[in-house]
C-alpha positions in Angstrom: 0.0 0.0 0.0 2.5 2.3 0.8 4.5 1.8 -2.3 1.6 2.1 -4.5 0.9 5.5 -2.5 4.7 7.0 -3.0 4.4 5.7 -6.7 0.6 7.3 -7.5 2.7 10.6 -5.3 5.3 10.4 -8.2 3.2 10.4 -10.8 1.2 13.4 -9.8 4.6 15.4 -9.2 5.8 14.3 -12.4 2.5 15.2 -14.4 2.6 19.0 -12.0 6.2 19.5 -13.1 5.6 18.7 -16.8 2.4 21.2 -16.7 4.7 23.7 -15.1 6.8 23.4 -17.9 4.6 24.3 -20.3 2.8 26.9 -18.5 5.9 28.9 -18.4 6.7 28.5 -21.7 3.3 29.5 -22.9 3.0 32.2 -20.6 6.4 33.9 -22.2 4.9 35.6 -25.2 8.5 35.3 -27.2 8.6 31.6 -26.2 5.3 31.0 -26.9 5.6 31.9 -30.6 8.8 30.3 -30.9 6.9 26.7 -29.9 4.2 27.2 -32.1 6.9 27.9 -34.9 9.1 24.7 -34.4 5.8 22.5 -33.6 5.2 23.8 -37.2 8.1 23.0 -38.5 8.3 20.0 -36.6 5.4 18.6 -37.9 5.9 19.4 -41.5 8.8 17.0 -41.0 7.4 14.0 -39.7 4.3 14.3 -41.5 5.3 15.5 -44.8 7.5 13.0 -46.1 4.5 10.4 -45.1 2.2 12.0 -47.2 4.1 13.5 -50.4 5.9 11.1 -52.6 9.2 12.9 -54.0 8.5 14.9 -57.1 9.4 13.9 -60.3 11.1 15.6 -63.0 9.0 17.5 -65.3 11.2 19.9 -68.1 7.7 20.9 -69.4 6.9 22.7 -66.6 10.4 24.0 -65.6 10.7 27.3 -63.8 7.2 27.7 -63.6 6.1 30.9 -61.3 3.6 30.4 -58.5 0.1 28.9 -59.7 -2.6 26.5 -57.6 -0.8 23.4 -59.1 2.5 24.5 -57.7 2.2 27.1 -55.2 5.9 28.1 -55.0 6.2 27.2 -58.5 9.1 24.7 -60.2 12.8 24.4 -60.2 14.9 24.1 -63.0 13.7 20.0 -63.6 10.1 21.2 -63.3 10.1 19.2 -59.9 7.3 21.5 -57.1 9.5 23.4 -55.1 6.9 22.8 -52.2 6.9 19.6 -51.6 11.0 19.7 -52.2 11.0 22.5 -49.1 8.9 20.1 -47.4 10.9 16.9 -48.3 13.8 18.7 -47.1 13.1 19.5 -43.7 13.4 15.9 -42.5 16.3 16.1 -43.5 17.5 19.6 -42.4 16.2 19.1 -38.6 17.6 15.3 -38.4 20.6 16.3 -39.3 20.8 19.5 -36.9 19.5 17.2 -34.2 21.7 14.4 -34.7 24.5 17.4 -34.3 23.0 18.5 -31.1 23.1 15.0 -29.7 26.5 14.3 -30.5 28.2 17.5 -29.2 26.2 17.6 -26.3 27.2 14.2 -25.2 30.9 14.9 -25.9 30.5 18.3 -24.0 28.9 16.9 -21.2 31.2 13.9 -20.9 34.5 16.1 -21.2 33.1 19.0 -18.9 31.4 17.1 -16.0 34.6 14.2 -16.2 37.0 17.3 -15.7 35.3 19.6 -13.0 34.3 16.7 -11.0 37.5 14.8 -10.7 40.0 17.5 -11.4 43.5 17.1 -11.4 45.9 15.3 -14.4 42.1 14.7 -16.1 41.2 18.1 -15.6 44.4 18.7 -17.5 44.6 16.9 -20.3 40.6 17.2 -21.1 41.4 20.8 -20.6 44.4 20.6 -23.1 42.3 19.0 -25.7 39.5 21.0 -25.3 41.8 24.2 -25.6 43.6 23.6 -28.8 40.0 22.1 -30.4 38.5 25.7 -29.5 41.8 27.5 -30.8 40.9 26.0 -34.7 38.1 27.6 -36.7 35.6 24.6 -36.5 33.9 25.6 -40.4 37.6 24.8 -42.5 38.1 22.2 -40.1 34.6 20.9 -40.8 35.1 21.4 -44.5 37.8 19.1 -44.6 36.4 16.6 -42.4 33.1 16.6 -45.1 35.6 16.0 -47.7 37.5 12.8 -45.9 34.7 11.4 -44.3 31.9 9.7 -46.2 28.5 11.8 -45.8 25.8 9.8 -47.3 23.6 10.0 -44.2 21.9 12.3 -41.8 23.3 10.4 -38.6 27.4 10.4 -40.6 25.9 14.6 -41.6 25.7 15.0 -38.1 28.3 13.5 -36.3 30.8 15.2 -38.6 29.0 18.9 -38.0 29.7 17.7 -34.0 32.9 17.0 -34.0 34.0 20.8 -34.1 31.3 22.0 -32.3 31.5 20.6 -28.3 34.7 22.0 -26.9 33.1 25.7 -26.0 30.1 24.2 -24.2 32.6 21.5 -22.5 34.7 24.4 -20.8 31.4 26.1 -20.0 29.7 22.7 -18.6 33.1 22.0 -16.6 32.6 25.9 -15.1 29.2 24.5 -13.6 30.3 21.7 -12.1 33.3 23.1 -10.5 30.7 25.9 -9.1 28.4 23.1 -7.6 30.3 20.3 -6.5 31.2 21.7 -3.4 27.6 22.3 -2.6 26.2 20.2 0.4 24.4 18.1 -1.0 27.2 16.9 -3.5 29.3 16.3 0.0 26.5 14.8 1.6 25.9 12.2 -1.6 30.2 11.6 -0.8 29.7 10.7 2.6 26.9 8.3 2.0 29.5 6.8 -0.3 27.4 6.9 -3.0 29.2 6.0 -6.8 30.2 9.1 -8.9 28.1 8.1 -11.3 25.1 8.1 -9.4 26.1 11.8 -8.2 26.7 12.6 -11.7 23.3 11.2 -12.7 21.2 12.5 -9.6 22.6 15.5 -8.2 24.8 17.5 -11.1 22.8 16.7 -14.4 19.9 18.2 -12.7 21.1 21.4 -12.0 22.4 22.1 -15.2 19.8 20.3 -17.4 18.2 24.0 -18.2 21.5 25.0 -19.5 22.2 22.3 -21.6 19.0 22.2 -23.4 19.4 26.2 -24.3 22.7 25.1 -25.2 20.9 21.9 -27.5 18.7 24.3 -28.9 21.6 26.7 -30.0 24.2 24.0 -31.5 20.6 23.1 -34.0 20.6 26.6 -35.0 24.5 26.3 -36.0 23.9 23.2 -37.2 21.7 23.9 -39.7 23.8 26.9 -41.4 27.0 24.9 -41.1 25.0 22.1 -43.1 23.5 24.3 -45.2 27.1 26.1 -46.0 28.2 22.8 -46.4 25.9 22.0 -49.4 26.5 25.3 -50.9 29.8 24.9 -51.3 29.5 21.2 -52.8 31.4 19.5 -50.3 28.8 17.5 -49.1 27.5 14.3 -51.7 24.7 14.3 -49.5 21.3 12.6 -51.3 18.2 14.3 -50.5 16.0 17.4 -50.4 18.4 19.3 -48.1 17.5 22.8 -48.1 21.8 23.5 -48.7 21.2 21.3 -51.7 18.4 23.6 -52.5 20.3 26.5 -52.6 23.0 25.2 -54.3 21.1 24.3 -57.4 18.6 27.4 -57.4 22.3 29.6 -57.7 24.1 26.7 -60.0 21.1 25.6 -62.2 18.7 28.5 -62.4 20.8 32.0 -62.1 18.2 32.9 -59.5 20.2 36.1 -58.3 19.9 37.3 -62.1 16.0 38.0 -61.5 14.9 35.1 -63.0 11.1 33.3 -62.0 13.4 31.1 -60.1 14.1 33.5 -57.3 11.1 31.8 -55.2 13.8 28.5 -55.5 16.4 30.0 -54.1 14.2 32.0 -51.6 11.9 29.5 -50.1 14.6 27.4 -48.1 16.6 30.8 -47.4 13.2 32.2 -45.8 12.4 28.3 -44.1 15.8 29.1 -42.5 15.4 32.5 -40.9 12.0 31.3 -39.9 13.3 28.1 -38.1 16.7 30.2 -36.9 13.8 33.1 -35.2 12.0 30.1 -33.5 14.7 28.5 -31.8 15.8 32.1 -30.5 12.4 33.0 -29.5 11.5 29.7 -27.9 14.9 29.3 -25.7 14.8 32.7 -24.4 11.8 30.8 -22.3 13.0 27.5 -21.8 15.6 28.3 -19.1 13.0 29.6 -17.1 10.9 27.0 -17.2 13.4 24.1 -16.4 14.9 26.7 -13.9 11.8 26.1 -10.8 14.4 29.3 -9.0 13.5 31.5 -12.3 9.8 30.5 -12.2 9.5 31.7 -8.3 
């Protein structure tokens, strides 16, 4: 009886602390909007490629302006640039989140490892960290596209990652060096509990709001480092990657010269700075919500 008590006491915390959550971030204005733009986007993504089939080429109908057939008209093979924008974001958000993931398990790892134990670790993960910040991570990633194999979103993603934790590692080993001090870290010690269960239960937990700003903001990099990436040609990535977008609407179609194809090059650009505002505008709530000191 008891057990069922502390485990139906649990559940209604948990379910309280997930419709805190959202209360705070729909009761930020800024953050507000920002949800309801990557929900959008979000959606479009899972949903779209189930319902669109990918468009097929069409030199009839190529470069075609805006009409109800083909609302943002045709690229240069007379394929719907629509449905390619839509195609494209799976692509464009799996890849960005695969980057997040990646980098945020490598920063974690290196900053929590080196703030907690300190010492010869703290030294060498420090070491590596500093001479990985001290190289410009987009030439560095350029080459890295070029030796590495990209013909996935997961290999996409793991290269855009491997230049992109060391800032947030530094940053992540700052936290823990504040915190581990703290009482209740010493108090976990004495118990004799393992260091990973006071990784797991008492340091994760106080800086789980800043690592998911900090998930959110590696996606926003993510995506223009990708998309840079496809511009320049340096990615053989398959798809309907809005880079690969880009690069064709200013390879294929001259779209800077005026041409009906402006709207190609356009849509994914505009996609972009849409997806790029609702990442800012949604994390400027999300500490505060995951921060229960911010919401008081």
């Amino acid at each position: 009886m008891r057990r069922g008590k502390k485990e139906k006491e649990f559940t209604i915390n948990r379910s309280q602390g997930i419709k805190a959550f959202f209360s705070s971030i729909w009761d930020n204005k800024m953050s507000r909007i920002g949800l309801i733009i990557l929900i959008f986007f979000l959606a479009i993504a899972i949903f779209g490629p189930m319902l669109l089939e990918n468009p097929k080429s069409d030199y009839a109908a190529r470069l075609q302006g805006p009409s109800w057939q083909h609302p943002l008209g045709t690229d240069f093979a007379g394929k719907d640039t629509l449905v390619q924008l839509i195609l494209g974001s799976r692509d464009v958000l799996l890849v960005a989140a695969y980057t997040a993931i990646f980098a945020i398990t490598f920063a974690c790892t290196v900053g929590v490892v080196s703030g907690l134990f300190g010492g010869k670790i703290d030294t060498f993960l420090m070491m590596i960290t500093n001479i990985i910040i001290t190289i410009p991570s987009f030439p560095v990633t350029m080459i890295l596209s070029m030796v590495i194999s990209i013909n996935n979103q997961l290999t996409f993603g793991l290269v855009l990652s491997l230049w992109s934790w060391a800032g947030l590692a530094k940053a992540i080993r700052s936290q823990v060096m504040l915190i581990k001090h703290k009482d209740f870290i010493e108090a976990s010690r004495i118990m004799g509990l393992k260091n990973s269960t006071i990784i797991i239960n008492d340091i994760l937990p106080n800086i789980v709001s800043y690592i998911a700003v900090n998930f959110i903001a590696i996606m926003k990099g993510a995506i223009l480092a990708s998309v840079g990436l496809m511009y320049l040609g340096l990615v053989p990535f398959q798809g309907n990657h809005w880079g690969m977008m880009i690069n064709l609407a200013l390879s294929q179609t001259g779209a800077l010269l005026g041409s009906s194809s402006m709207i190609y090059f356009l849509a994914p650009v505009v996609s972009i700075v849409v997806f790029q505002l609702g990442c800012y505008l949604f994390a400027t709530g999300l500490d505060e919500a995951l921060n229960p000191r911010l919401r008081s």
